[in-house]
CHARMM-style PDB file with segment names, atoms N, HN, CA, C and O in Angstrom:
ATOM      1  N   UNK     1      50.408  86.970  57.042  1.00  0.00      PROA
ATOM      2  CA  UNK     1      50.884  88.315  57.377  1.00  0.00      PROA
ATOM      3  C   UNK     1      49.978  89.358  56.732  1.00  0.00      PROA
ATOM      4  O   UNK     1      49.483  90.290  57.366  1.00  0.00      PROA
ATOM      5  N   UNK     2      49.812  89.162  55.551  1.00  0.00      PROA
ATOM      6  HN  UNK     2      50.214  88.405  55.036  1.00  0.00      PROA
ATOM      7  CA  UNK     2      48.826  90.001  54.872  1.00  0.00      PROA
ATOM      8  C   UNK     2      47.514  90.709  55.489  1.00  0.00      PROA
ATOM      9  O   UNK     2      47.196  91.885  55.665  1.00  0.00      PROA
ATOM     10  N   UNK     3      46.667  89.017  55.828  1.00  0.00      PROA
ATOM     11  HN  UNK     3      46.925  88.061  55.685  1.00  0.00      PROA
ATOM     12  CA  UNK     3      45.536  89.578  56.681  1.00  0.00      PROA
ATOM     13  C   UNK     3      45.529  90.172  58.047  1.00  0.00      PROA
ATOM     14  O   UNK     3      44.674  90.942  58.485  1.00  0.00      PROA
ATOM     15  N   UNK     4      46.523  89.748  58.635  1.00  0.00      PROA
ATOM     16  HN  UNK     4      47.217  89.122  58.279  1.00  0.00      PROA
ATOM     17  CA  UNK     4      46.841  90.678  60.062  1.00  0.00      PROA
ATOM     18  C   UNK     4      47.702  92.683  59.719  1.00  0.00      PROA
ATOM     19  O   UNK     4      47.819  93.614  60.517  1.00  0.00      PROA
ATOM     20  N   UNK     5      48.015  92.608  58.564  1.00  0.00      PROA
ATOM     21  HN  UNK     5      47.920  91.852  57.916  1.00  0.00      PROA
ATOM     22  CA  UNK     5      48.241  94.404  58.308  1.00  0.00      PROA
ATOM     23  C   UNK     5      47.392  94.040  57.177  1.00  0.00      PROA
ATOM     24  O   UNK     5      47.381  93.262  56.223  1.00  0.00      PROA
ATOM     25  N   UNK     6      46.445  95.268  57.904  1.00  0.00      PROA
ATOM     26  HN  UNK     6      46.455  95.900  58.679  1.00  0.00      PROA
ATOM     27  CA  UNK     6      45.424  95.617  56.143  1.00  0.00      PROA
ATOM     28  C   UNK     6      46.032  96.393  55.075  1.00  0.00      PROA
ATOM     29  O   UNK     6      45.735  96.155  53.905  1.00  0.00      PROA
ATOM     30  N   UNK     7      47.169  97.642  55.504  1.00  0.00      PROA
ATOM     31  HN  UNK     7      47.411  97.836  56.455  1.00  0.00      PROA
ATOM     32  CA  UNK     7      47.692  98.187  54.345  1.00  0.00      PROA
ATOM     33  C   UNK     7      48.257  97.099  53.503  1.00  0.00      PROA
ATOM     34  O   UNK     7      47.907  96.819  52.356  1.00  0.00      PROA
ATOM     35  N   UNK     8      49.263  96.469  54.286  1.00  0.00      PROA
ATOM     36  HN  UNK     8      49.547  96.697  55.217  1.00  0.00      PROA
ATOM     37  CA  UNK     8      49.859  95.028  53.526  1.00  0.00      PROA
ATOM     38  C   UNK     8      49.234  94.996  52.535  1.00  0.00      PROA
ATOM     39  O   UNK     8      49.544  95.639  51.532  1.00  0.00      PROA
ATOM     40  N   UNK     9      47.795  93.912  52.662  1.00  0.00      PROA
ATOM     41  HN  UNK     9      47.543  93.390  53.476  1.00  0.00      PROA
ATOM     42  CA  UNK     9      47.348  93.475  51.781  1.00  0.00      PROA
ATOM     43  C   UNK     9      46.545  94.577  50.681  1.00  0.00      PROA
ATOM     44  O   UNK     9      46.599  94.264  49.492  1.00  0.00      PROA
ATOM     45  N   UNK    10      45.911  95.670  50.999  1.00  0.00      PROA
ATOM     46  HN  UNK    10      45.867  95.925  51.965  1.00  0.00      PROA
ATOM     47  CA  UNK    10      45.494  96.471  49.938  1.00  0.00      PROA
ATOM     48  C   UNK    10      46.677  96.976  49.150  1.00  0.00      PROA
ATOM     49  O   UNK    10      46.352  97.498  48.083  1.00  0.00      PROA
ATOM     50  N   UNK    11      47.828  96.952  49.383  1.00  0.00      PROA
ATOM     51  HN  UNK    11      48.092  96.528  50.249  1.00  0.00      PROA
ATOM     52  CA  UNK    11      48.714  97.162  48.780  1.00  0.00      PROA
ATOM     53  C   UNK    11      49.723  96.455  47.623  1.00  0.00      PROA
ATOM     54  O   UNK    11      50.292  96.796  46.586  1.00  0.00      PROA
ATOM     55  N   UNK    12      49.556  95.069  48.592  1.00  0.00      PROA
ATOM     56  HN  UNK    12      49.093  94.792  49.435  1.00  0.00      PROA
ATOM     57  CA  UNK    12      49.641  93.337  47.441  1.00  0.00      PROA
ATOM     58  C   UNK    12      48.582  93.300  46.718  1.00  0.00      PROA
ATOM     59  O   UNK    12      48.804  93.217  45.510  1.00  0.00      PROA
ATOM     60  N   UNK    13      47.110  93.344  47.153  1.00  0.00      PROA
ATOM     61  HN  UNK    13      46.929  93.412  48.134  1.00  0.00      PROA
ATOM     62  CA  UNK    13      46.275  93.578  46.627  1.00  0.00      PROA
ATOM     63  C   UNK    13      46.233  92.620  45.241  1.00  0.00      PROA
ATOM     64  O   UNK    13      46.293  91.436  45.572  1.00  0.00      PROA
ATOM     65  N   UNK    14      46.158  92.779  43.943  1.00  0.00      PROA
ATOM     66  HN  UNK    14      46.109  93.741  43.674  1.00  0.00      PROA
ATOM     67  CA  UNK    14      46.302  92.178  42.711  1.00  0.00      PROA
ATOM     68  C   UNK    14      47.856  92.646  41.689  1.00  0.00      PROA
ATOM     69  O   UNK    14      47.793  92.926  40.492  1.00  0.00      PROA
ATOM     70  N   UNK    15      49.166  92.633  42.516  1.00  0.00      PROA
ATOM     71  HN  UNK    15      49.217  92.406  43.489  1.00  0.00      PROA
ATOM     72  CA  UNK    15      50.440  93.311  41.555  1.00  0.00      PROA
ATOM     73  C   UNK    15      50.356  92.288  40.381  1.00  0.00      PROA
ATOM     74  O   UNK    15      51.402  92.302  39.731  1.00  0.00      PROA
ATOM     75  N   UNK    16      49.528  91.496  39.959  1.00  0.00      PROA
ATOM     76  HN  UNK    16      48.679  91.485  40.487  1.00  0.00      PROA
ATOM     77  CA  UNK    16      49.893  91.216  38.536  1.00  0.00      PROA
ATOM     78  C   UNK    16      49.177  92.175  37.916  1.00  0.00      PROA
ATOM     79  O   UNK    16      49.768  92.964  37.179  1.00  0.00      PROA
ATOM     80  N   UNK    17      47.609  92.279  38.136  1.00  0.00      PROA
ATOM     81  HN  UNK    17      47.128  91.638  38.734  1.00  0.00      PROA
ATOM     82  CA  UNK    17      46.608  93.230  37.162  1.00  0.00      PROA
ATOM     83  C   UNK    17      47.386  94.573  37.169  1.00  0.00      PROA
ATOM     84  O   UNK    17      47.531  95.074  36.054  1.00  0.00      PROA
ATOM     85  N   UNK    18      47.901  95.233  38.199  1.00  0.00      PROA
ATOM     86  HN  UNK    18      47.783  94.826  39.105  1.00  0.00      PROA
ATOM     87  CA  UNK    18      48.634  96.460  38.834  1.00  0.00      PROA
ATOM     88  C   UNK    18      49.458  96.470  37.504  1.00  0.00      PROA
ATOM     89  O   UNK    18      49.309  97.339  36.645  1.00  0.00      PROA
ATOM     90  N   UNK    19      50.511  95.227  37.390  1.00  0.00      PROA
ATOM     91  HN  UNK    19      50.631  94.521  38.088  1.00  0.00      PROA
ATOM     92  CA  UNK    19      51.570  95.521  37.090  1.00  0.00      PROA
ATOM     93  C   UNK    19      50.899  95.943  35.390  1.00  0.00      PROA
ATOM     94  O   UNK    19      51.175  97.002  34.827  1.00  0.00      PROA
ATOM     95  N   UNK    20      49.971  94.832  34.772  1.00  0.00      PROA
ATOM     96  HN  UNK    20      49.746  93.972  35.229  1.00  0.00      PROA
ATOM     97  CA  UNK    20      49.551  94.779  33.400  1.00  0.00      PROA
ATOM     98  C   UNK    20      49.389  95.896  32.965  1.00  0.00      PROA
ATOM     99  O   UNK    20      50.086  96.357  32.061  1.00  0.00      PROA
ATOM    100  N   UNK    21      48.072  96.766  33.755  1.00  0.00      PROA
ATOM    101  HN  UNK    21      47.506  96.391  34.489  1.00  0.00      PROA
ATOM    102  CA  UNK    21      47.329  98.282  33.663  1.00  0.00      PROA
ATOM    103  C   UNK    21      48.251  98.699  33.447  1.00  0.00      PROA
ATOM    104  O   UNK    21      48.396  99.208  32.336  1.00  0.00      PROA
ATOM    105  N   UNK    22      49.511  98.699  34.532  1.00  0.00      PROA
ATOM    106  HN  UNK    22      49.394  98.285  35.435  1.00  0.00      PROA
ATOM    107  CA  UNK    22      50.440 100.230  33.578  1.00  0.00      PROA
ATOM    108  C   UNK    22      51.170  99.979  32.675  1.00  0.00      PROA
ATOM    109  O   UNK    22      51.552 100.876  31.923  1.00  0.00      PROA
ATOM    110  N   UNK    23      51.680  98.250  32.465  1.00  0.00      PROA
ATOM    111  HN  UNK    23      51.370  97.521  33.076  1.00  0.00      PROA
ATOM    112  CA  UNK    23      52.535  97.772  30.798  1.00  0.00      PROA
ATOM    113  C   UNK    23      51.660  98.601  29.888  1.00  0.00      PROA
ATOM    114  O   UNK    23      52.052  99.533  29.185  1.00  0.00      PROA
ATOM    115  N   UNK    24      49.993  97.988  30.024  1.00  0.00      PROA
ATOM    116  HN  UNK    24      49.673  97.232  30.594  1.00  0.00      PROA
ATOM    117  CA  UNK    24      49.438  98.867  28.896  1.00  0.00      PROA
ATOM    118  C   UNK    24      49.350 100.476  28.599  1.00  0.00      PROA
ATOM    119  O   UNK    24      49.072 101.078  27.561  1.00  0.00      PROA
ATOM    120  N   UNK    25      49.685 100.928  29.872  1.00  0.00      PROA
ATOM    121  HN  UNK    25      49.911 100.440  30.715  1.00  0.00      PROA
ATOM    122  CA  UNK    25      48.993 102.820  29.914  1.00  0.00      PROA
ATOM    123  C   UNK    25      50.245 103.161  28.910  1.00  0.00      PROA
ATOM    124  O   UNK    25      50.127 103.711  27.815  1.00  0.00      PROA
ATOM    125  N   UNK    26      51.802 102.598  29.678  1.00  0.00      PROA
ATOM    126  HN  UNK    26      51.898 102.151  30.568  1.00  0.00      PROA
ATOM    127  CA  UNK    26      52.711 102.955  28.548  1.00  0.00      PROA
ATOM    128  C   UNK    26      53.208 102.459  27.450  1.00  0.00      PROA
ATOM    129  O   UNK    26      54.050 103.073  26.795  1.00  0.00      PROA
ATOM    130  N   UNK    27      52.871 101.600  27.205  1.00  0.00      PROA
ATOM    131  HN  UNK    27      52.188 101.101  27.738  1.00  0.00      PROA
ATOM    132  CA  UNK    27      52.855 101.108  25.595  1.00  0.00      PROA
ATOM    133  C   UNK    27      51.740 101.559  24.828  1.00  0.00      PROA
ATOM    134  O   UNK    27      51.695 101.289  23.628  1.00  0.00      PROA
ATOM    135  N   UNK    28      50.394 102.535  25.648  1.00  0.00      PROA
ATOM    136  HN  UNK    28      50.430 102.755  26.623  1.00  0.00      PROA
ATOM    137  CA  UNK    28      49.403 103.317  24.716  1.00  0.00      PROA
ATOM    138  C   UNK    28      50.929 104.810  24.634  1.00  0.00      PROA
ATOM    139  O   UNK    28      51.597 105.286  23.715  1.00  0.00      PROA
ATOM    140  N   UNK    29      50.872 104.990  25.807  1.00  0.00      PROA
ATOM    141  HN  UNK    29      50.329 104.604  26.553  1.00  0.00      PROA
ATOM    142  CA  UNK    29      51.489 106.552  25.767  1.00  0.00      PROA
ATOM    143  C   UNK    29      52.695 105.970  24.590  1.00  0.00      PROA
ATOM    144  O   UNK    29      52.708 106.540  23.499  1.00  0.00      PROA
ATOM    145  N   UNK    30      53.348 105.224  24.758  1.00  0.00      PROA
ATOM    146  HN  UNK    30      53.338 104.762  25.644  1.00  0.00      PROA
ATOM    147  CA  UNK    30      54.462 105.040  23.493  1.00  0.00      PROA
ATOM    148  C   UNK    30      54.394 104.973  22.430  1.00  0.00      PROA
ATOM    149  O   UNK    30      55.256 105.334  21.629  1.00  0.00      PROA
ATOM    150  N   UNK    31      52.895 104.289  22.092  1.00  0.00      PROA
ATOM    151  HN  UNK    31      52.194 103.996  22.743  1.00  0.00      PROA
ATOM    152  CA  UNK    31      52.320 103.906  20.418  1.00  0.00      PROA
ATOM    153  C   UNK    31      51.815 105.724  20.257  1.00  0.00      PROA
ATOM    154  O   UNK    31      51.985 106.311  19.188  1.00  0.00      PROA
ATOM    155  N   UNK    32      51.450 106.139  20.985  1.00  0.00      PROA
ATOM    156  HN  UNK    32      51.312 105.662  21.854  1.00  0.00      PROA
ATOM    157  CA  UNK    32      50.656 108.154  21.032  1.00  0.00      PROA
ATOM    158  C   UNK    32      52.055 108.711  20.677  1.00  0.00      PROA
ATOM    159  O   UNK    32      52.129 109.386  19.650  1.00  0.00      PROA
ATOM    160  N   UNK    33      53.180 108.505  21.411  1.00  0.00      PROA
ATOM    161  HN  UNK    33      53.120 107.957  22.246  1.00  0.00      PROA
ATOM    162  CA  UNK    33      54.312 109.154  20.984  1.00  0.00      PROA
ATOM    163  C   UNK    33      54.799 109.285  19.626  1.00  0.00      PROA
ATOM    164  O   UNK    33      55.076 110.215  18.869  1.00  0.00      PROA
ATOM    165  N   UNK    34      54.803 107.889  19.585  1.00  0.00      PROA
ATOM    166  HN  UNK    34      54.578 107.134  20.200  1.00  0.00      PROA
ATOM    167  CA  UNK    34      55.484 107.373  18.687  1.00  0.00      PROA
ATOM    168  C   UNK    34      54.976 107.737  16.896  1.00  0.00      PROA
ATOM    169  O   UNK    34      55.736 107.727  15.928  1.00  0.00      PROA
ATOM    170  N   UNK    35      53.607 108.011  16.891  1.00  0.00      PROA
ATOM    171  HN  UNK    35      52.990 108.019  17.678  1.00  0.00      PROA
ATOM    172  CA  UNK    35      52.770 108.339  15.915  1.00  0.00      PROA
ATOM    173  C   UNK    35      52.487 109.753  15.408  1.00  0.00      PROA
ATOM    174  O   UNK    35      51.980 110.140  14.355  1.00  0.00      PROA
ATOM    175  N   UNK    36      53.166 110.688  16.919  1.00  0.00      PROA
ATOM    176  HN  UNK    36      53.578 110.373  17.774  1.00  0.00      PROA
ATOM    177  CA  UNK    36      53.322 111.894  16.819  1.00  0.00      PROA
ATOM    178  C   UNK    36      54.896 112.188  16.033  1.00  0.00      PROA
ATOM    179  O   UNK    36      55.100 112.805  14.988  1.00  0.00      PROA
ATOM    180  N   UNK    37      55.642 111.680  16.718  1.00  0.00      PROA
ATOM    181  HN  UNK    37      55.477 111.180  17.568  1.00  0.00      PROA
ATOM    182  CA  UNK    37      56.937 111.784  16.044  1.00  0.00      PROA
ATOM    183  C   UNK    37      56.801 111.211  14.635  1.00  0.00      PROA
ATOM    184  O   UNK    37      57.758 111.489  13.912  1.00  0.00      PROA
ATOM    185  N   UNK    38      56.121 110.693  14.240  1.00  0.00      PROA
ATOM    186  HN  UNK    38      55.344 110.467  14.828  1.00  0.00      PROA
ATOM    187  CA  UNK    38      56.325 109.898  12.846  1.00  0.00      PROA
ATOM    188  C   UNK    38      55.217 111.345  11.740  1.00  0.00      PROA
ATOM    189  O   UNK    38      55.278 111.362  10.511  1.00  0.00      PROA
ATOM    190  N   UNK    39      54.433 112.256  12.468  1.00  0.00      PROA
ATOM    191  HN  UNK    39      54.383 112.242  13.466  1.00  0.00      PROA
ATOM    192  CA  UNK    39      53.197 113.181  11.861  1.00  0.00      PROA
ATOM    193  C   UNK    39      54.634 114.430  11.715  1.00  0.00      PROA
ATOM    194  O   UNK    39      54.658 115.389  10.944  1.00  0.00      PROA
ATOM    195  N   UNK    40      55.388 114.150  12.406  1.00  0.00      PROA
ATOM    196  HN  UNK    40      55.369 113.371  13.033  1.00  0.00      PROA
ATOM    197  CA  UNK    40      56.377 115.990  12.648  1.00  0.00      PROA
ATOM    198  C   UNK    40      57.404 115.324  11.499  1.00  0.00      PROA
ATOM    199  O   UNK    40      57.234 115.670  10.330  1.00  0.00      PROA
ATOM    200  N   UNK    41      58.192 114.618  11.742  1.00  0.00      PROA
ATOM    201  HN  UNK    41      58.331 114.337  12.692  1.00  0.00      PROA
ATOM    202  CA  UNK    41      59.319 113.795  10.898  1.00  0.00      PROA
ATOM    203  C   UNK    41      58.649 113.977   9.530  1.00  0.00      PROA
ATOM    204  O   UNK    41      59.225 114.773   8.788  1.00  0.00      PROA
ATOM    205  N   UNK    42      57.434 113.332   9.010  1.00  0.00      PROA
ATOM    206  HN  UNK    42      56.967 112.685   9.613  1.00  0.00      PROA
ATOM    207  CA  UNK    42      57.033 113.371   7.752  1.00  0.00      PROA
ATOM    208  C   UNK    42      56.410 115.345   7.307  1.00  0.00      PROA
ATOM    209  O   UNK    42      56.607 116.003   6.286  1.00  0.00      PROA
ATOM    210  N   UNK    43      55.668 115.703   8.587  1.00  0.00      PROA
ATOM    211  HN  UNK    43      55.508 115.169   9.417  1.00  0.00      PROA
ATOM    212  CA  UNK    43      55.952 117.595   8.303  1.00  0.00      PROA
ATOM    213  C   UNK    43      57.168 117.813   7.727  1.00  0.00      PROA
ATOM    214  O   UNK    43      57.217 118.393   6.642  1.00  0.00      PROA
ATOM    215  N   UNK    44      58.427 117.341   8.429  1.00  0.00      PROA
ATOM    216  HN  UNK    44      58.387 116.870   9.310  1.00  0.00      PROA
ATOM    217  CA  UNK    44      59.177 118.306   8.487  1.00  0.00      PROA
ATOM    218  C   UNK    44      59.847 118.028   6.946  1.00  0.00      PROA
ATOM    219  O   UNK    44      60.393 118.893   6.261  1.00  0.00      PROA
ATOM    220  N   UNK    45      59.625 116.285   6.499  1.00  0.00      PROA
ATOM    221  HN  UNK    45      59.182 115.583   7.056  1.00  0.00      PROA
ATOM    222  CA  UNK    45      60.836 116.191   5.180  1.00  0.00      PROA
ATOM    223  C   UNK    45      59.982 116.934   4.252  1.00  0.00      PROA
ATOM    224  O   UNK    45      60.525 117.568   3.347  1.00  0.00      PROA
ATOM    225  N   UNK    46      58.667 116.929   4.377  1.00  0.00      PROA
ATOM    226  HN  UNK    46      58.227 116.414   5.112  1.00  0.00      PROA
ATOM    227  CA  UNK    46      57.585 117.721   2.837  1.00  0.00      PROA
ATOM    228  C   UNK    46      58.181 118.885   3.393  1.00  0.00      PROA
ATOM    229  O   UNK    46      59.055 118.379   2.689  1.00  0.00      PROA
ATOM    230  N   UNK    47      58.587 119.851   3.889  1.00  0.00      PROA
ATOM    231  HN  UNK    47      57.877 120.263   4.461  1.00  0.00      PROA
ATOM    232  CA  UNK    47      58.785 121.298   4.009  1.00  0.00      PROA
ATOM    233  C   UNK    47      60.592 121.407   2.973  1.00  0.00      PROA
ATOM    234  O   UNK    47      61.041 121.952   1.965  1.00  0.00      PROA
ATOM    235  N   UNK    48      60.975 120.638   3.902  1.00  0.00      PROA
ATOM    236  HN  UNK    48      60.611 120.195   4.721  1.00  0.00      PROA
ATOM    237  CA  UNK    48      62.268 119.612   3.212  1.00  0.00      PROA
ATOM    238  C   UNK    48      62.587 119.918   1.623  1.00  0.00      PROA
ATOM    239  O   UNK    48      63.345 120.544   0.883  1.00  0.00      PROA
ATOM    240  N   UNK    49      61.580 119.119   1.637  1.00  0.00      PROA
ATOM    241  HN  UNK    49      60.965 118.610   2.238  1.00  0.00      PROA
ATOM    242  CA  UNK    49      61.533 118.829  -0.421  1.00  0.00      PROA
ATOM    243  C   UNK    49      60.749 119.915  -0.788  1.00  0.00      PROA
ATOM    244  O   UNK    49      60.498 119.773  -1.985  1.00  0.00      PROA
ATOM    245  N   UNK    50      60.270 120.860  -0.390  1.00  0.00      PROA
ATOM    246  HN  UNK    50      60.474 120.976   0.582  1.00  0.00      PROA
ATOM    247  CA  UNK    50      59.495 121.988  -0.875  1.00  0.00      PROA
ATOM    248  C   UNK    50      60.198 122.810  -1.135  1.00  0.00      PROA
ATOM    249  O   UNK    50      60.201 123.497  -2.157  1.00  0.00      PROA
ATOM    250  N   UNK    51      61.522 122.894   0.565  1.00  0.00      PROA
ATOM    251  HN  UNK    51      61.520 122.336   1.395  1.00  0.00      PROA
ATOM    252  CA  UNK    51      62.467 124.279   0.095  1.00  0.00      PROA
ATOM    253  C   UNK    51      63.748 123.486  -0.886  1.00  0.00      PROA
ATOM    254  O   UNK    51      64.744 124.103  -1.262  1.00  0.00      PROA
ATOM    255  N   UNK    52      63.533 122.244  -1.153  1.00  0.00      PROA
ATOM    256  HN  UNK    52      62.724 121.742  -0.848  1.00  0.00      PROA
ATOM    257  CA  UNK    52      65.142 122.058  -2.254  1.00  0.00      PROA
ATOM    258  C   UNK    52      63.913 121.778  -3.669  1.00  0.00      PROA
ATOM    259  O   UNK    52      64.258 121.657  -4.845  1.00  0.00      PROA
ATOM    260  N   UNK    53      63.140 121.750  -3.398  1.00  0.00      PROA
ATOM    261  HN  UNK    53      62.860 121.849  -2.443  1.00  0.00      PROA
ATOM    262  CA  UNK    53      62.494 122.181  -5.071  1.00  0.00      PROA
ATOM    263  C   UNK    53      62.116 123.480  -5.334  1.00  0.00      PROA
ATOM    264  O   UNK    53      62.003 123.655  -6.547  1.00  0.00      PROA
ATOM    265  N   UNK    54      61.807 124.745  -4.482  1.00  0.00      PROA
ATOM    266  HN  UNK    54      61.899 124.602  -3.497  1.00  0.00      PROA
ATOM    267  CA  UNK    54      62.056 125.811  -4.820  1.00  0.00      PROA
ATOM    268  C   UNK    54      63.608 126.799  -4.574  1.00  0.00      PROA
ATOM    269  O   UNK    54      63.715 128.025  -4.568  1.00  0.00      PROA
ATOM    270  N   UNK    55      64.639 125.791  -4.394  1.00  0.00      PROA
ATOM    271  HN  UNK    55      64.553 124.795  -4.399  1.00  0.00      PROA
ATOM    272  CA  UNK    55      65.586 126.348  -4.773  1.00  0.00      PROA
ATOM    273  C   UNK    55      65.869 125.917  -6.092  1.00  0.00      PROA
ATOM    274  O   UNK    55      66.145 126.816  -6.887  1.00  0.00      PROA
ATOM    275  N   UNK    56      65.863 124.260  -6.689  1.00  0.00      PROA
ATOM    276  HN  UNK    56      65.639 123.529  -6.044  1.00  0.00      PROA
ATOM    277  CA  UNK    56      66.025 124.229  -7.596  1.00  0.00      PROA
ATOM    278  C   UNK    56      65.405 124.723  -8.601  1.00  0.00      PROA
ATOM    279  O   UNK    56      65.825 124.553  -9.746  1.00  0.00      PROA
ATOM    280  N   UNK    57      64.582 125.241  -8.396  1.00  0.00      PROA
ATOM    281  HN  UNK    57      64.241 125.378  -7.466  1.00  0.00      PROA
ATOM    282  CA  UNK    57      63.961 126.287  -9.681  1.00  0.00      PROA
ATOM    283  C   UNK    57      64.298 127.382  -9.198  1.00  0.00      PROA
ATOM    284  O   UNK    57      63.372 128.094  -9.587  1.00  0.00      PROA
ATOM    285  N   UNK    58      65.109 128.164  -8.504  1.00  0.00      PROA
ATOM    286  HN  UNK    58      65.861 127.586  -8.188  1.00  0.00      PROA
ATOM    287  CA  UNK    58      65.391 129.428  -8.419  1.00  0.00      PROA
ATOM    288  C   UNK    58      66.952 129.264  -8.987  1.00  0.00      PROA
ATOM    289  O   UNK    58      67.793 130.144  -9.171  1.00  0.00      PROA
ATOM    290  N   UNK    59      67.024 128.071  -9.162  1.00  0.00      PROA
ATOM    291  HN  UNK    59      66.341 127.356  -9.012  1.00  0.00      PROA
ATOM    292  CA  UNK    59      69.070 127.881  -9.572  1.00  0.00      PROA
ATOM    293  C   UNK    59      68.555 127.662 -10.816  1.00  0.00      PROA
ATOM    294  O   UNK    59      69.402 128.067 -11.612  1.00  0.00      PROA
ATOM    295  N   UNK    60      67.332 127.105 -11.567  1.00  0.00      PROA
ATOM    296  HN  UNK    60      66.644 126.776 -10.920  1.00  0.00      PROA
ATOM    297  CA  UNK    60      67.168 127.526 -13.022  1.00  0.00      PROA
ATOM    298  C   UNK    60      66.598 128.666 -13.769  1.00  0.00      PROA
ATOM    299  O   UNK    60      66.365 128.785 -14.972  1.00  0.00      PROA
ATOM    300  N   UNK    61      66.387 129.660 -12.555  1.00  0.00      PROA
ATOM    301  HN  UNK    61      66.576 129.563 -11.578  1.00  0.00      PROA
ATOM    302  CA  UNK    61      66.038 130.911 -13.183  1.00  0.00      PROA
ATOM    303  C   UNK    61      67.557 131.682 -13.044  1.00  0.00      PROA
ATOM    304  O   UNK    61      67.634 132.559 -13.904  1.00  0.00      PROA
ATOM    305  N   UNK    62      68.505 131.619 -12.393  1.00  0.00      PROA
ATOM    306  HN  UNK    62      68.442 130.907 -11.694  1.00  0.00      PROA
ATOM    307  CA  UNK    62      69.936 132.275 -12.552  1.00  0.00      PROA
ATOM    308  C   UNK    62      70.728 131.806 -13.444  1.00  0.00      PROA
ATOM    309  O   UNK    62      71.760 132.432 -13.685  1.00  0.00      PROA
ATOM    310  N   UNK    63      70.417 130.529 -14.183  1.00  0.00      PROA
ATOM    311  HN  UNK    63      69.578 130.020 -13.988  1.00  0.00      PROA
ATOM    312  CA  UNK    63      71.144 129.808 -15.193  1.00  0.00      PROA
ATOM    313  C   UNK    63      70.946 130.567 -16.027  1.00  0.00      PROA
ATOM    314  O   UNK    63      69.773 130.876 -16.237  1.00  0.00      PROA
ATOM    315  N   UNK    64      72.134 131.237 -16.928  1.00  0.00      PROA
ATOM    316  HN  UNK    64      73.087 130.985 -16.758  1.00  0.00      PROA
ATOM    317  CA  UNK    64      72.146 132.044 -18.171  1.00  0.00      PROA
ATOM    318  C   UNK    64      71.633 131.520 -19.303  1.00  0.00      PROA
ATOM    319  OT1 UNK    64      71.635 132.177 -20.344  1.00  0.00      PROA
TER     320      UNK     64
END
């Protein structure tokens, strides 16, 4: 059947390599995600511990 419709077959074409190429495109785009979220998460706790260590020295400058 394939060789009698040509779309057919350019379309069967190779679906294993097909299928592989894009396992990999999104498990790159997921490992890219994933490394971004881990660069903001670690931004965000150092900002975190910056503003509860300059409060705690602003709660030992109001200490009588």
């Amino acid at each position: 059947v394939a060789t009698q419709v040509p779309w057919l077959a350019s379309w069967m074409g190779d679906p294993v390599s097909q299928t592989l190429s894009q396992d990999l495109n999104f498990s790159k785009v997921s490992t890219e995600g994933i490394s971004q979220s881990v660069i903001l998460l670690e931004e965000g706790l150092m900002s975190f511990l910056n503003c509860v260590k300059l409060n705690h020295a602003n709660l030992k400058l109001l200490e009588p």
